[in-house]
PLY file of the C-alpha trace (Angstrom):
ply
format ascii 1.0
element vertex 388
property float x
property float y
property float z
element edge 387
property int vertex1
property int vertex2
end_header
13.51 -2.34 0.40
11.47 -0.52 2.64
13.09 1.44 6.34
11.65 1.88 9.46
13.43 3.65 12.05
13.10 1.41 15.47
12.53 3.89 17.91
13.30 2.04 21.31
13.78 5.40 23.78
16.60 4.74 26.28
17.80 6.98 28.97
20.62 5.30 30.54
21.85 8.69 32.00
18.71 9.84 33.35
18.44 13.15 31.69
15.45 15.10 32.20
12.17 13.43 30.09
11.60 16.43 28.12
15.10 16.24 26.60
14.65 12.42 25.69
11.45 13.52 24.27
13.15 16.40 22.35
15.56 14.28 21.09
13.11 11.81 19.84
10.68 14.35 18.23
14.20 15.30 16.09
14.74 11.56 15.05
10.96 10.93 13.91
10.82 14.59 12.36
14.38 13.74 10.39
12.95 10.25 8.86
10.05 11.52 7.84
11.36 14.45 6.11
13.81 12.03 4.45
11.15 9.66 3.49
11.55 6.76 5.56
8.97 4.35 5.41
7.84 4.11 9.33
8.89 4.35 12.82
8.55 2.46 15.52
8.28 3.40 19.37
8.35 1.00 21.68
6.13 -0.43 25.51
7.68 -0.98 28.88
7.29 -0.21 32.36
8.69 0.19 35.54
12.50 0.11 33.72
13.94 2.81 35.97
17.10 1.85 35.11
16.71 3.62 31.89
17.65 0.65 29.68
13.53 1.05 27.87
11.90 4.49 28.56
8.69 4.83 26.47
5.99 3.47 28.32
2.69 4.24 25.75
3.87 3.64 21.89
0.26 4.85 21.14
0.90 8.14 22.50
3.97 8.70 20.98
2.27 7.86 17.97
-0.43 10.62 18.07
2.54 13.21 19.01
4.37 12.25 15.56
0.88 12.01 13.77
0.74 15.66 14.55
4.10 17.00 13.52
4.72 14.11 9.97
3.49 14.32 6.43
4.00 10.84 5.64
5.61 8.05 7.88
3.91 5.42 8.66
3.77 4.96 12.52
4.06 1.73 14.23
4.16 0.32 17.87
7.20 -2.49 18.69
4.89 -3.50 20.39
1.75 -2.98 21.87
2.32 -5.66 25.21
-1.56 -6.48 24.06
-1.79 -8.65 27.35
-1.39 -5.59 29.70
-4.26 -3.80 28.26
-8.16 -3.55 27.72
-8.57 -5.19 24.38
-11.36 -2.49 23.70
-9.59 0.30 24.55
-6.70 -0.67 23.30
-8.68 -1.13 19.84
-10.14 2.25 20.48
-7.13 3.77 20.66
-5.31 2.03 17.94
-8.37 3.43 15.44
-8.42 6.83 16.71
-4.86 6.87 15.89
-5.09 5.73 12.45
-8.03 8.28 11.79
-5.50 11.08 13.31
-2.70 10.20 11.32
-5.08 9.52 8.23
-4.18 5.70 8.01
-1.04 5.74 8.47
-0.68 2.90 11.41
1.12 -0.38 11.09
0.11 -2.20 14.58
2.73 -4.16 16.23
1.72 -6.71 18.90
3.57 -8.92 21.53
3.30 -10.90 24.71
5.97 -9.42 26.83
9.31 -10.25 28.05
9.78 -9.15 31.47
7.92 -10.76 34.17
8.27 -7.44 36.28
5.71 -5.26 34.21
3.31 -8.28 33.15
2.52 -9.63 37.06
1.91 -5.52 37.86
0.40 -4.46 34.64
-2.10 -7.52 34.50
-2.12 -10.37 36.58
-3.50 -12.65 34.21
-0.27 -12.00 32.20
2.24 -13.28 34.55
4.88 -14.91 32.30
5.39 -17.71 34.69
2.56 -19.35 32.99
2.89 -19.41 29.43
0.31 -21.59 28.09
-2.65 -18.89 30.23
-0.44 -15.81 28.53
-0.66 -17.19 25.38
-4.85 -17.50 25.58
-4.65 -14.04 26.53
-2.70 -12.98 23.85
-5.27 -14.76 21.74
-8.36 -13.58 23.15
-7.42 -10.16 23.44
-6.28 -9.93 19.56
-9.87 -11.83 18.75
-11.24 -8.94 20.63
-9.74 -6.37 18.98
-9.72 -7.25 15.00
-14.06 -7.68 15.88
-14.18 -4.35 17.29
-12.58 -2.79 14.30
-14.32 -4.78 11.42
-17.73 -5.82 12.72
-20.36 -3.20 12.88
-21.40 -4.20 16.11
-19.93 -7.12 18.21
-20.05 -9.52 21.29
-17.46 -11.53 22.89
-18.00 -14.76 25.26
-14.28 -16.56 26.07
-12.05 -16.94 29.22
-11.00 -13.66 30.24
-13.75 -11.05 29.02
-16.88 -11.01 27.97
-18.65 -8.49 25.82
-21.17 -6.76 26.65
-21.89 -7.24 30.16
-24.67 -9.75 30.50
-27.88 -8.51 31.88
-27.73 -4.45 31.13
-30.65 -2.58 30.20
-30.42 0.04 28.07
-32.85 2.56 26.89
-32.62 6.41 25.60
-35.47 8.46 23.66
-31.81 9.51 21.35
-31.13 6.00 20.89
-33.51 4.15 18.47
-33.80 0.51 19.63
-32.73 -1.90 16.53
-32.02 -5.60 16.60
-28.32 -4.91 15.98
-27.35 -4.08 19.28
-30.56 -4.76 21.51
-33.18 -7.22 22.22
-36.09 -5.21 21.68
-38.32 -7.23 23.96
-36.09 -6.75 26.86
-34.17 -3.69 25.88
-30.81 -6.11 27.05
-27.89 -5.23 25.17
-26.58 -7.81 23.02
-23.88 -6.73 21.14
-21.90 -3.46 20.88
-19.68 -1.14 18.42
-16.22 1.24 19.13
-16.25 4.65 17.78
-14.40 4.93 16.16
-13.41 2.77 13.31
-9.79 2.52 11.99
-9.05 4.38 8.81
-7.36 1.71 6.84
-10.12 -1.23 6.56
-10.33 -3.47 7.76
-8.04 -2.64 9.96
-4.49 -1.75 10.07
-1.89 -3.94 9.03
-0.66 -6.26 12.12
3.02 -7.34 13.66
3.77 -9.81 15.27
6.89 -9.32 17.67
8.32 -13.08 17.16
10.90 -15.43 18.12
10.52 -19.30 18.04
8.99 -21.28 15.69
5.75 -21.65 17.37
5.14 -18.14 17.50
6.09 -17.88 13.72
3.97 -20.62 12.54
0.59 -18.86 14.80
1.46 -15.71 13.07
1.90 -17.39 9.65
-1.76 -19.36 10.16
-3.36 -16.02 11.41
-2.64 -13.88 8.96
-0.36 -11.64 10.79
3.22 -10.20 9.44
5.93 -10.68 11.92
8.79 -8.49 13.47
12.26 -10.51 14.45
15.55 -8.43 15.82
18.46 -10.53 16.66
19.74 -13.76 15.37
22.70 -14.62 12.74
22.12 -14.28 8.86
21.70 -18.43 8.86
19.53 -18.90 12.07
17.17 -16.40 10.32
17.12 -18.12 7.13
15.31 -20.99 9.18
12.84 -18.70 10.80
12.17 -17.13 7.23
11.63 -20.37 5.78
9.36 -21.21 8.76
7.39 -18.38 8.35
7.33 -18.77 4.61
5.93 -22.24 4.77
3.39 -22.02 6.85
2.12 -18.79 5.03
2.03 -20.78 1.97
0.29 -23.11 3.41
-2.18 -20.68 4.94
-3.41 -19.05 2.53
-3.52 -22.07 0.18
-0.31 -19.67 -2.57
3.02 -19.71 -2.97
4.45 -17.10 -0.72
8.00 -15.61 -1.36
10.63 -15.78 1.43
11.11 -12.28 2.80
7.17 -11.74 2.70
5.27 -10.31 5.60
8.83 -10.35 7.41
10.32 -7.05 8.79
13.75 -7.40 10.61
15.07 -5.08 13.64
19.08 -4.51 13.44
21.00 -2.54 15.73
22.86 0.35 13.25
25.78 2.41 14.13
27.41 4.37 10.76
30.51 6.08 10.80
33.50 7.10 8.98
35.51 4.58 9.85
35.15 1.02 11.49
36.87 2.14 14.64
35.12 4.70 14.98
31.44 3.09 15.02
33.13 0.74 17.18
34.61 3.48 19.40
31.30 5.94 19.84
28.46 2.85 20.45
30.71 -0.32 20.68
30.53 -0.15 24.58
26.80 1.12 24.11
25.46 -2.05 22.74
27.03 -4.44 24.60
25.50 -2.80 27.50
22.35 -3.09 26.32
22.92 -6.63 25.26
23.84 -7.79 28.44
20.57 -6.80 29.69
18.56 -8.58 27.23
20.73 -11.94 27.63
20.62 -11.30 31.30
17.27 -13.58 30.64
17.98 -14.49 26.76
21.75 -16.15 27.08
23.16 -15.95 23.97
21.43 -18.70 22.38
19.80 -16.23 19.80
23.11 -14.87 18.98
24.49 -18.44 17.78
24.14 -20.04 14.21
22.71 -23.46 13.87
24.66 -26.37 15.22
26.87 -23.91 16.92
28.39 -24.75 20.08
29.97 -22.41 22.66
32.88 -22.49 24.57
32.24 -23.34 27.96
32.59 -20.48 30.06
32.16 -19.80 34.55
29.05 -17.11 33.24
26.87 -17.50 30.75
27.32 -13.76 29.33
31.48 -14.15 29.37
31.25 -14.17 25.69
29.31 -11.03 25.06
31.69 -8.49 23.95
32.23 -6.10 20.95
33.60 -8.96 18.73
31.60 -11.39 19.37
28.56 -9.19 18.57
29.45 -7.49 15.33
30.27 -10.59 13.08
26.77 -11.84 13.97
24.49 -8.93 13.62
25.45 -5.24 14.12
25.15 -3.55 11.34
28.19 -0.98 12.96
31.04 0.13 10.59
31.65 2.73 7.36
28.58 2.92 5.01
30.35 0.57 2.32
30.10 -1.82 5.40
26.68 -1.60 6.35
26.08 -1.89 2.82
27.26 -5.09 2.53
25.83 -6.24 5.42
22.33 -5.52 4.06
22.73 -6.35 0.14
23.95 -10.08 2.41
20.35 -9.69 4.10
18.82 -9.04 0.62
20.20 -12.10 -0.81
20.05 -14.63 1.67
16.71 -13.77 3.19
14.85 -11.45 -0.05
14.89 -9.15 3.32
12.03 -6.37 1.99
10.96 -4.33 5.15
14.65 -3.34 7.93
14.25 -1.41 10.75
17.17 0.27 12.14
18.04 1.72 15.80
21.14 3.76 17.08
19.65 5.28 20.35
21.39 2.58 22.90
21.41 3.68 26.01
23.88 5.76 26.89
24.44 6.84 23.39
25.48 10.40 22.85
22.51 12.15 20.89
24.54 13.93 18.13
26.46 11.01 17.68
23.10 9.33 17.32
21.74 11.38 14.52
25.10 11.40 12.53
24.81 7.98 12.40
21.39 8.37 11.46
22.18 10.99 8.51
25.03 8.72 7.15
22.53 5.41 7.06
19.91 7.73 5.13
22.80 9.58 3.03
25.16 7.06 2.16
23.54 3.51 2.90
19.92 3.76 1.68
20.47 5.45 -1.76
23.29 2.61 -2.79
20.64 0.05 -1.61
18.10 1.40 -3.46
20.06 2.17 -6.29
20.96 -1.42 -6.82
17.37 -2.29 -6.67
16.49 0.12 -9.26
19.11 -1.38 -11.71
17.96 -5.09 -10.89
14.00 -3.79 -11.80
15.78 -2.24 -14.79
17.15 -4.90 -16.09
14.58 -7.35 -15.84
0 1
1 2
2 3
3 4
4 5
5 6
6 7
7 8
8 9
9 10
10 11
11 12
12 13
13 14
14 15
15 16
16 17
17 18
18 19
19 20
20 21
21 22
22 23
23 24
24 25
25 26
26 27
27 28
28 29
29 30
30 31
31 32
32 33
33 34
34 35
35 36
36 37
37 38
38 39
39 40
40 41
41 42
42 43
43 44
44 45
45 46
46 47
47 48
48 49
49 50
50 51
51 52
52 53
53 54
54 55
55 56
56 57
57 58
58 59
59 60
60 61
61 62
62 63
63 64
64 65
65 66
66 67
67 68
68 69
69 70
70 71
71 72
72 73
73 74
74 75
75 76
76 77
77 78
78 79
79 80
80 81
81 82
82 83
83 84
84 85
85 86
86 87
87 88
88 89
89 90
90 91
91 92
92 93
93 94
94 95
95 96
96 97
97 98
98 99
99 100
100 101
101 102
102 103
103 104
104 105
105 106
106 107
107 108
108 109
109 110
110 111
111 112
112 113
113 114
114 115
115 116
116 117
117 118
118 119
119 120
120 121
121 122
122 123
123 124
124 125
125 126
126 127
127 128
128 129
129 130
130 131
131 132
132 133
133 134
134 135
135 136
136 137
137 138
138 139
139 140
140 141
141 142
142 143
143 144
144 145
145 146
146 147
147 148
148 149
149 150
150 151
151 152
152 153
153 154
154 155
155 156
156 157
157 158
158 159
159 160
160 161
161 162
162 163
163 164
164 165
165 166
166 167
167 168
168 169
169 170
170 171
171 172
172 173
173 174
174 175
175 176
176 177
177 178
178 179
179 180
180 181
181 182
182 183
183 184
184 185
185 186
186 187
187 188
188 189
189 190
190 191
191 192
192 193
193 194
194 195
195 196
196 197
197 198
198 199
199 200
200 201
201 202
202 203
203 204
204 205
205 206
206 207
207 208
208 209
209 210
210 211
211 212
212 213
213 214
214 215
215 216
216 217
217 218
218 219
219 220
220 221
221 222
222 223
223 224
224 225
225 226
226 227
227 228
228 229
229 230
230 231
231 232
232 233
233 234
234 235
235 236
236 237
237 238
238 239
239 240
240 241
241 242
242 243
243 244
244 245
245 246
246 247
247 248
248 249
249 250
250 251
251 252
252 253
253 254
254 255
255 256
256 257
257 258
258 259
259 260
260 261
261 262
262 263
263 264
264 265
265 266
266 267
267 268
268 269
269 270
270 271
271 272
272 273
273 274
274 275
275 276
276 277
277 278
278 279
279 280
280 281
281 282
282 283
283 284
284 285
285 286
286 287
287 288
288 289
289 290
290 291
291 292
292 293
293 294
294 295
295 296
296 297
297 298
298 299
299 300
300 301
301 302
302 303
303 304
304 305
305 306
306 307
307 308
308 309
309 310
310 311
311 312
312 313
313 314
314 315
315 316
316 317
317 318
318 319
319 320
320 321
321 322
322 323
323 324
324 325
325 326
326 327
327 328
328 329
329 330
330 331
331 332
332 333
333 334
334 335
335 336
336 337
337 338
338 339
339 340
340 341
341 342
342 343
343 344
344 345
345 346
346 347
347 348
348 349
349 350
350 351
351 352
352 353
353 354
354 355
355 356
356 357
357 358
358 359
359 360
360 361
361 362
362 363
363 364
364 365
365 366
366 367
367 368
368 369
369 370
370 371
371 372
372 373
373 374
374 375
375 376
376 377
377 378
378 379
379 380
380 381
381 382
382 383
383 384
384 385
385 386
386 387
């Protein structure tokens, strides 16, 4: 199994920036001098609350680039639909040329209709259906610019190059792949420059229905979930799984292309996990459900008590029999070897940063999951390739 550290910066107590930096620098330095597979930084705005702090994953991506041997660095996610597909492509590829191919690209729509209406009005989440054909033009966009030589673009929302611009430079040979010679008009363009890894980077999809699985699935892209129960994820897997197979015309395994986002608190004991982050999380989850409810939270054909709010239910208990990974390291263990078997989970990415988390906790937690979780998971996977 491979493990990603999901790096979702939270400042719930407002400390200074350059301390939440600090603090992240020591958990992206830490994973990748203890071989973690990748880590994950996160995009939103305007959050002065503190609940989701990072605003660029991109950027926080060239900072580890500089200071790691040999994570792999990913965004969860790049809000594509806020952003200049080009640049955003440009950006991506100087990244992975920096790092020396070492990006995983993570994708997404956006959840909060108070960035997407400010960052891009074209985005505003109040009309799905015009969000989604952004989404798709802008990823269209992008994979061109990093895998065709030179490009152009005609759909609803850009167009590439601008029509009607004449170009002409005694340092710029005119050729047919960019120009019409007769007219020196500019036909078609290229980004400098190209990603490392061809043809590009490997792609995420941050996903959570089953349309959005299935699109992935049919386009070729791997997918990111985070929260529901063991058996509501066995249906998205299977989902997913299907209409990969399908796809691509094989029989794909269930677990492929699939990473999975759990929230991870390891201690010594269970009341003590529950005692240093307990109150942590459920803070946190009470501002995703805010707009979620707890529908993803529920197993199929589950039906809730009725209750006067909708979040009366959210509390410790109710949280970490469905999907906190939170307790001693023989716990957690479990937990995960349950994810293995159910799901042939291959890629988990873990988080124990909440907001309002205390940082030394934070990296104990940390240090236990990479001393005393990973090795017994890996361990049993090294005996199971063994013996076959």
């Amino acid at each position: 199994m491979k493990f990603g550290y999901f790096c979702n910066t939270t400042n719930w107590s407002h400390k200074p920036y350059k301390q939440l930096l600090d603090e992240t620098k020591e958990i992206t330095t830490y994973c990748d001098e203890n071989n973690w597979n990748s880590i994950w930084y996160t995009e939103h705005h305007f959050n002065h609350e503190g609940m989701e702090s990072c605003t660029n994953p991109i950027m926080m991506g060239v900072d580890a680039a500089a200071r790691t041997k040999q994570i792999r660095i990913g965004q969860a996610c790049n809000v594509i639909t806020f952003h200049n597909p080009i640049r955003l492509a440009e950006d991506i590829a100087l990244l992975d040329q920096l790092s020396n191919g070492r990006v995983e690209v993570g994708i997404g729509r956006g959840i909060y209709g108070r960035e997407a209406i400010n960052m891009n009005k074209e985005a505003d989440l109040k009309d799905q259906a015009k969000n989604f054909r952004l989404f798709d033009e802008t990823l269209t966009i992008m994979k061109k610019a990093w895998t065709e030589e030179f490009f152009s673009h005609k759909g609803e929302f850009y167009t590439y190059p601008s029509p009607n611009f004449i170009w002409q430079h005694d340092m710029s040979p005119p050729s047919e792949k960019f120009l019409d010679t007769k007219t020196n008009e500019i036909k078609k363009i290229s980004i400098v420059p190209k990603p490392k890894q061809a043809p590009h980077p490997p792609i995420w999809q941050v996903v959570d229905g089953a349309r959005s699985i299935e699109w992935a699935a049919q386009n070729g892209l791997n997918t990111i979930m985070w929260i529901p129960t063991v058996k509501a994820l066995k249906k998205r897997f299977e989902i997913y799984r299907d209409a990969k197979s399908k796809a691509e015309n094989r029989d794909v395994a269930l677990g492929e292309g699939i990473s999975l986002v759990r929230d991870m608190f390891v201690a010594e004991t269970m009341e003590e996990a529950e005692k240093l982050a307990g109150e942590h999380i459920i803070n946190y989850m009470r501002w995703v459900c805010h707009w979620r409810g707890l529908g993803n939270h529920m197993d199929p054909g589950e039906e809730l008590p009725e209750t006067k709010h909708k979040l009366d239910l959210l509390n410790y208990d109710f949280l970490h029999k469905r999907n906190l990974l939170f307790g001693t390291p023989e716990y957690v263990v479990n937990k995960i070897n349950e994810l293995k078997s159910e799901l042939n989970l291959q890629n988990l990415q873990v988080w124990s940063n909440f907001p309002g988390i205390d940082h030394k906790a934070c990296m104990r937690s940390i240090k236990l999951f990479n001393d005393e979780v990973i090795p017994k998971i890996n361990f049993d996977n090294d005996n199971i390739e063994k013996a076959s």
